[in-house]
GUGULO-411455 format. One record per atom (N, C-alpha, C, O): residue number from 1; atom name; x, y, z. Coordinates in steps of 0.02 Angstrom, whole numbers. Last residue first. Layout:
REM GUGULO-411455
REC   nr  atom       X       Y       Z
REC  NUM    CA       X       Y       Z
...
This chain:
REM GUGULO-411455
REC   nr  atom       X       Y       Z
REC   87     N     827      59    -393
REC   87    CA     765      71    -466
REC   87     C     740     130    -473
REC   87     O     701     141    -519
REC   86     N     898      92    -294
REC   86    CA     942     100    -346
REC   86     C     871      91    -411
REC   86     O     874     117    -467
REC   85     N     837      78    -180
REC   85    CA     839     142    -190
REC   85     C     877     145    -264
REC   85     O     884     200    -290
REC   84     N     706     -51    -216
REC   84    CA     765     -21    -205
REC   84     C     797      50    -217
REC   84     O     778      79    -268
REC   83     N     545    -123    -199
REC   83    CA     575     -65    -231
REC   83     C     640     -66    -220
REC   83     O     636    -122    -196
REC   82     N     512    -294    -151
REC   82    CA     516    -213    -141
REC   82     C     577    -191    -181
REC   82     O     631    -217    -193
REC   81     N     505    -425    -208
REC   81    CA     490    -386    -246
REC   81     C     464    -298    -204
REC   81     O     420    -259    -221
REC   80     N     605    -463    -103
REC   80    CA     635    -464    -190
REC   80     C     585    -423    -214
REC   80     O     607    -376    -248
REC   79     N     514    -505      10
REC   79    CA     576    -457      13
REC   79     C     596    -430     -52
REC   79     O     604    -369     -55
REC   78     N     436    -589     -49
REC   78    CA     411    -521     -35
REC   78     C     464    -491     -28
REC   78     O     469    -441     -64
REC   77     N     531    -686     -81
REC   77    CA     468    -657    -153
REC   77     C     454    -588    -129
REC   77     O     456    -539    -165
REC   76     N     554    -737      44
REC   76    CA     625    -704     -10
REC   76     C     563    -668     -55
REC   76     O     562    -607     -49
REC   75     N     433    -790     102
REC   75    CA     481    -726     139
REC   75     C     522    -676      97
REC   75     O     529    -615     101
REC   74     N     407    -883      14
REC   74    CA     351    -834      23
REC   74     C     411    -776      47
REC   74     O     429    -728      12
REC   73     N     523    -972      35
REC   73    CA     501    -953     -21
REC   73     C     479    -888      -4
REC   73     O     518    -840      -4
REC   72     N     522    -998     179
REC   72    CA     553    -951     181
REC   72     C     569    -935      85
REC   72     O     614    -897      67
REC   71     N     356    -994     209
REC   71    CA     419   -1024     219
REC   71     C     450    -978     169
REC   71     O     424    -937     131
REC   70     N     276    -964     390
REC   70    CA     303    -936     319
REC   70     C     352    -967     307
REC   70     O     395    -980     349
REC   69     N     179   -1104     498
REC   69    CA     249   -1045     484
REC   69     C     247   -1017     382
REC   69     O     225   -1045     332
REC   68     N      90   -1197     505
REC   68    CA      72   -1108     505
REC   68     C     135   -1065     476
REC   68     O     138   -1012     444
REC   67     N      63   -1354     465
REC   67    CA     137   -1307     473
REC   67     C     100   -1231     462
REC   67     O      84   -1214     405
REC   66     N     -52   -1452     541
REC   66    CA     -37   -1384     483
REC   66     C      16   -1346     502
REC   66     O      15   -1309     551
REC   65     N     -23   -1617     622
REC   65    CA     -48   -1523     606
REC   65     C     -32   -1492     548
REC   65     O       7   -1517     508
REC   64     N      13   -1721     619
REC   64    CA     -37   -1720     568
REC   64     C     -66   -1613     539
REC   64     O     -92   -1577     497
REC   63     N      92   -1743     727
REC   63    CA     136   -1734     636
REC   63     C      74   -1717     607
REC   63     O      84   -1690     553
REC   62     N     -19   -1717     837
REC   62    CA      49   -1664     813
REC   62     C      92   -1670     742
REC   62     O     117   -1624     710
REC   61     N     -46   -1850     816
REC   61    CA    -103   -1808     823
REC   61     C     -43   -1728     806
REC   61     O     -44   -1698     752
REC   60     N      68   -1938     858
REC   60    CA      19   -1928     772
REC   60     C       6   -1865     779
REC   60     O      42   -1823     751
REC   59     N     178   -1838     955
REC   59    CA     123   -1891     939
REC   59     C      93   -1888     879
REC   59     O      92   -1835     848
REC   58     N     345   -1801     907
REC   58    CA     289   -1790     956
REC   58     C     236   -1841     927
REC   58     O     250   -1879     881
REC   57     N     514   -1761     906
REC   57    CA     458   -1832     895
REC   57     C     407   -1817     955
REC   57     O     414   -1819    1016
REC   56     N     541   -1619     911
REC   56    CA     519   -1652     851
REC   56     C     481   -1708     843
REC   56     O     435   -1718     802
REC   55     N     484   -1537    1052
REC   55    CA     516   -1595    1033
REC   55     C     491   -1617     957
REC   55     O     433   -1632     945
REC   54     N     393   -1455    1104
REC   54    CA     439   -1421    1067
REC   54     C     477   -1470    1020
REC   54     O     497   -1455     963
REC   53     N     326   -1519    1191
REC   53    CA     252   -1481    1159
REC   53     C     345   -1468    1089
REC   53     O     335   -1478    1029
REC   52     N     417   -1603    1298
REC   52    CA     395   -1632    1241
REC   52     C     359   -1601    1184
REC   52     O     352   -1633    1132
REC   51     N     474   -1471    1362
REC   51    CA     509   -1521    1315
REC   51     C     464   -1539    1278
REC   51     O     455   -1509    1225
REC   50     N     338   -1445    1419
REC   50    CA     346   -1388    1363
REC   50     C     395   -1435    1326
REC   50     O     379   -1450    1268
REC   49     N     338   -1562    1504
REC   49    CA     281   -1569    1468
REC   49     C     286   -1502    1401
REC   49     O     253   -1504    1350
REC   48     N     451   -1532    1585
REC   48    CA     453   -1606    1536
REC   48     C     377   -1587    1501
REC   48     O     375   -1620    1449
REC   47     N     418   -1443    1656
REC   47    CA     465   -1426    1608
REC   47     C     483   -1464    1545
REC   47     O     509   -1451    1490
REC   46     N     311   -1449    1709
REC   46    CA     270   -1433    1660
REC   46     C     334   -1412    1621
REC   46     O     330   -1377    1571
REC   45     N     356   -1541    1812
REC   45    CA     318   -1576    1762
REC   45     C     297   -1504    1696
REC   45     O     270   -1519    1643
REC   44     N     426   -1439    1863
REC   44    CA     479   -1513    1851
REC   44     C     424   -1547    1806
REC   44     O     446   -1583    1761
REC   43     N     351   -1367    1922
REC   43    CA     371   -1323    1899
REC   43     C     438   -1395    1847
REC   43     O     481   -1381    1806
REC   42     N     261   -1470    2002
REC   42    CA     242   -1436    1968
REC   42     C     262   -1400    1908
REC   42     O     228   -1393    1857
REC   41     N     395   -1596    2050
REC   41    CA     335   -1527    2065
REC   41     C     310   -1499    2004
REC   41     O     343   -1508    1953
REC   40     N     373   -1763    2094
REC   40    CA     371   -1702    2063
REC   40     C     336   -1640    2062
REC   40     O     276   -1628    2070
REC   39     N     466   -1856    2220
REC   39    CA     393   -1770    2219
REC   39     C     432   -1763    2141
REC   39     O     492   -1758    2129
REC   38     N     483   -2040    2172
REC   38    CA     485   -1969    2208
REC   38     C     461   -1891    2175
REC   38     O     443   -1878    2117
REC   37     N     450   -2111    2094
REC   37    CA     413   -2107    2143
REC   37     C     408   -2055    2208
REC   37     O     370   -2037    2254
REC   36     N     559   -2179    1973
REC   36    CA     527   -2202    2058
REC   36     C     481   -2194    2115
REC   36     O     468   -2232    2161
REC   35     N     558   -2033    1930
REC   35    CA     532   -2086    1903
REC   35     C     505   -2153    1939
REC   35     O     447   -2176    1937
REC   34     N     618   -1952    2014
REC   34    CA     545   -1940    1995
REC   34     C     524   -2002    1973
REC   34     O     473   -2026    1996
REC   33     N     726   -2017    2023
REC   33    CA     703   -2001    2094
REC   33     C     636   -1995    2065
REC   33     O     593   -2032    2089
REC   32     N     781   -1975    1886
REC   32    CA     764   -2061    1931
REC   32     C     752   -2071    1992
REC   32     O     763   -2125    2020
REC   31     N     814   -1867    1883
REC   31    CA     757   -1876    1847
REC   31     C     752   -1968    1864
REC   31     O     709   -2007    1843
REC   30     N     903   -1842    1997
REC   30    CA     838   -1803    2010
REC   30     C     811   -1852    1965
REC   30     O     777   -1894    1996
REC   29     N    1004   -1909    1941
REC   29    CA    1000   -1938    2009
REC   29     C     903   -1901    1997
REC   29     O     854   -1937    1991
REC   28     N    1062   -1833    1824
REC   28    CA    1011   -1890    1811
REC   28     C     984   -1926    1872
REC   28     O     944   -1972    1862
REC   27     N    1001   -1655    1891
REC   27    CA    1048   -1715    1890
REC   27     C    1025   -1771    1842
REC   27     O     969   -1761    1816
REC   26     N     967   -1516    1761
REC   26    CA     960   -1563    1823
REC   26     C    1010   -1641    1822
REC   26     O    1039   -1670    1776
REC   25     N     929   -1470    1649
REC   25    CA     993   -1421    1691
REC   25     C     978   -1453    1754
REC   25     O     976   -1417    1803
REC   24     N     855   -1519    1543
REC   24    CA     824   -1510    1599
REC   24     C     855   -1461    1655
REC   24     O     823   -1425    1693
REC   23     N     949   -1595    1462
REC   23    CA     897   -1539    1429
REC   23     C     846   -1489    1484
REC   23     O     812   -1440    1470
REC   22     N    1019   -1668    1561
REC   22    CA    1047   -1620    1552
REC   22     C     993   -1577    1487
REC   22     O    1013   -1521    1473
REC   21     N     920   -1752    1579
REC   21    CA     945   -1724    1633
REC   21     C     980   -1674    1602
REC   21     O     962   -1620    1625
REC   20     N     881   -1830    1469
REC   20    CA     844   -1762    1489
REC   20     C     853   -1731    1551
REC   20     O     812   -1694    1578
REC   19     N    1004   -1917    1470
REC   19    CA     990   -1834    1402
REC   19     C     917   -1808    1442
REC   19     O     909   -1747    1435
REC   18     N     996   -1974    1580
REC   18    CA    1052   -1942    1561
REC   18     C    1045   -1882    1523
REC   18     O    1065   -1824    1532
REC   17     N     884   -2059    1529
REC   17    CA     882   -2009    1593
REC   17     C     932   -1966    1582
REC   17     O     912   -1909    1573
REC   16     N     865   -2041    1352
REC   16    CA     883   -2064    1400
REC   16     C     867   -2028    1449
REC   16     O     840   -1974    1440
REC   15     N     707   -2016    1238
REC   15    CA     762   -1982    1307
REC   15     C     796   -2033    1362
REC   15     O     763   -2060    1406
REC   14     N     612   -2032    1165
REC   14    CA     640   -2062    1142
REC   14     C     717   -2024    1187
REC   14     O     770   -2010    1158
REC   13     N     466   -1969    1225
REC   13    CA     533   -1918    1163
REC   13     C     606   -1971    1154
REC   13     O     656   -1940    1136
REC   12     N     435   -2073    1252
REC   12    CA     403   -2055    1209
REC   12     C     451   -2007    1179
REC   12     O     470   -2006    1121
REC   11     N     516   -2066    1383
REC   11    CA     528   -2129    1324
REC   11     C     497   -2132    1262
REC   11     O     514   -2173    1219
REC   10     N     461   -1970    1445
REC   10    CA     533   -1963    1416
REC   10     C     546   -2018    1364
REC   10     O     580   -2012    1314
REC    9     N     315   -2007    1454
REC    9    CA     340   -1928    1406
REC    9     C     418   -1946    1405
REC    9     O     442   -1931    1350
REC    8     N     326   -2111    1552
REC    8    CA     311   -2124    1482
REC    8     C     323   -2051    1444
REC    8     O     350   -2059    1389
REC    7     N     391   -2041    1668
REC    7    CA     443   -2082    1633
REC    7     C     405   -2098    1546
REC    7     O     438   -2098    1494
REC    6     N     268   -1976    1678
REC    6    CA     346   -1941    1692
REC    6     C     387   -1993    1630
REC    6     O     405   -1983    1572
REC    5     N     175   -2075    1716
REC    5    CA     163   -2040    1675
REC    5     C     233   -1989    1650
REC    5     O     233   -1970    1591
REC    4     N     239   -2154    1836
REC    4    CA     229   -2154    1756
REC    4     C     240   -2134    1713
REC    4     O     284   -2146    1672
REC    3     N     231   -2037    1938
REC    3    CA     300   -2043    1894
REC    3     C     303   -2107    1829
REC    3     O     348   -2113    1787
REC    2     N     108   -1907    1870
REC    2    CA     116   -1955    1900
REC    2     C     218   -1993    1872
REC    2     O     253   -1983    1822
REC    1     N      71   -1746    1888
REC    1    CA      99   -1797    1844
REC    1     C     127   -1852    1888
REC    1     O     165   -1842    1936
């Protein structure tokens, strides 16, 4: 990951340096060292790249998905309609 490419994922999650320093458990000194041009590693790009996969503001292509989850209608219906030891 380039430090472009670095800095465009934080401004895309709409991140100060400040706030993804501390979503990060790093300085804001580190995340403006990367951004300038200094090493990112590996283990520093794929932490900003799970941030963003988790982050509410993500790209079209992500609001457009299919929510998979059960909601929590479906959840209560099945729970409600088991037996009880009292029926």
């Amino acid at each position: 990951m380039s430090p472009d490419e670095y800095k465009a994922t934080r401004e895309r999650l709409g991140m100060t340096q400040a706030a993804l320093a501390v979503a990060l458990d790093v300085s804001r000194k580190a995340i403006n060292q990367r951004e300038q041009g200094g090493t990112i590693t590996r283990e520093a790009a794929m932490a900003l790249e799970l941030l963003a996969l988790r982050s509410p503001k993500r790209s079209r292509k992500s609001e457009n998905s299919v929510d998979m989850s059960p909601s929590m209608h479906n959840v209560n219906q099945k729970t409600n309609s088991q037996p009880t030891d009292s029926e």
